[in-house]
N, C-alpha and C positions, 0 to 999 in steps of 0.2 A: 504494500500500500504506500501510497505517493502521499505524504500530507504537506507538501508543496504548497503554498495561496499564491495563487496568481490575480493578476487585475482585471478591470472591465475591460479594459483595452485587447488583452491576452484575448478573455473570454469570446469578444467579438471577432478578433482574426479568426480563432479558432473555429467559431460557428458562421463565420461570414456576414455576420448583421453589422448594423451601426450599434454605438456606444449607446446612445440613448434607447433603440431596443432592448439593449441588455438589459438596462436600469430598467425599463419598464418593466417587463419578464420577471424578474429580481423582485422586484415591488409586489407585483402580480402573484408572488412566489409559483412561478410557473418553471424556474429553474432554480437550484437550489443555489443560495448563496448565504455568505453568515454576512452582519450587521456589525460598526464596529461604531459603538456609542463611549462618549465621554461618560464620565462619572454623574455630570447631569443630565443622565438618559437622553441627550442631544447623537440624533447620526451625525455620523461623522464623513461615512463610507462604505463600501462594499468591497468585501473581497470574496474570493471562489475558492472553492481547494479543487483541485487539481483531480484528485482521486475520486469527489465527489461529482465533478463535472464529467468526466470516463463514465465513469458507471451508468449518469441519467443518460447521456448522449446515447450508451448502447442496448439500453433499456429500451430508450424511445424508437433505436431504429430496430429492434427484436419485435417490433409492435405492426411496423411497414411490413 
């Protein structure tokens, strides 16, 4: 298992969308990503893990 995080940027070459797709998606929780808040529950961010993004990627295409 990879526990690598990569960024929105990664995540969108990877899957070929725009940045702001991903975010959406992300918000949506329609792909999985962790949230990465200050101490005063403020987001801050988004990142992926890497191993986590594998897996849904080949889930979703086991589904095609």
């Amino acid at each position: 298992m990879d526990d690598s995080l990569i960024t929105v940027k990664e995540v969108a070459d990877y899957l070929k969308l725009k940045e702001q797709t991903v975010y959406l998606l992300a918000r949506q929780n329609k792909i999985p990503s962790l949230v990465r808040r200050r101490p005063s529950r403020i987001q801050v961010g988004r990142k992926f893990s890497l191993w986590m993004m594998k897996s849904w990627f080949e889930a979703l295409c086991k589904k095609w």
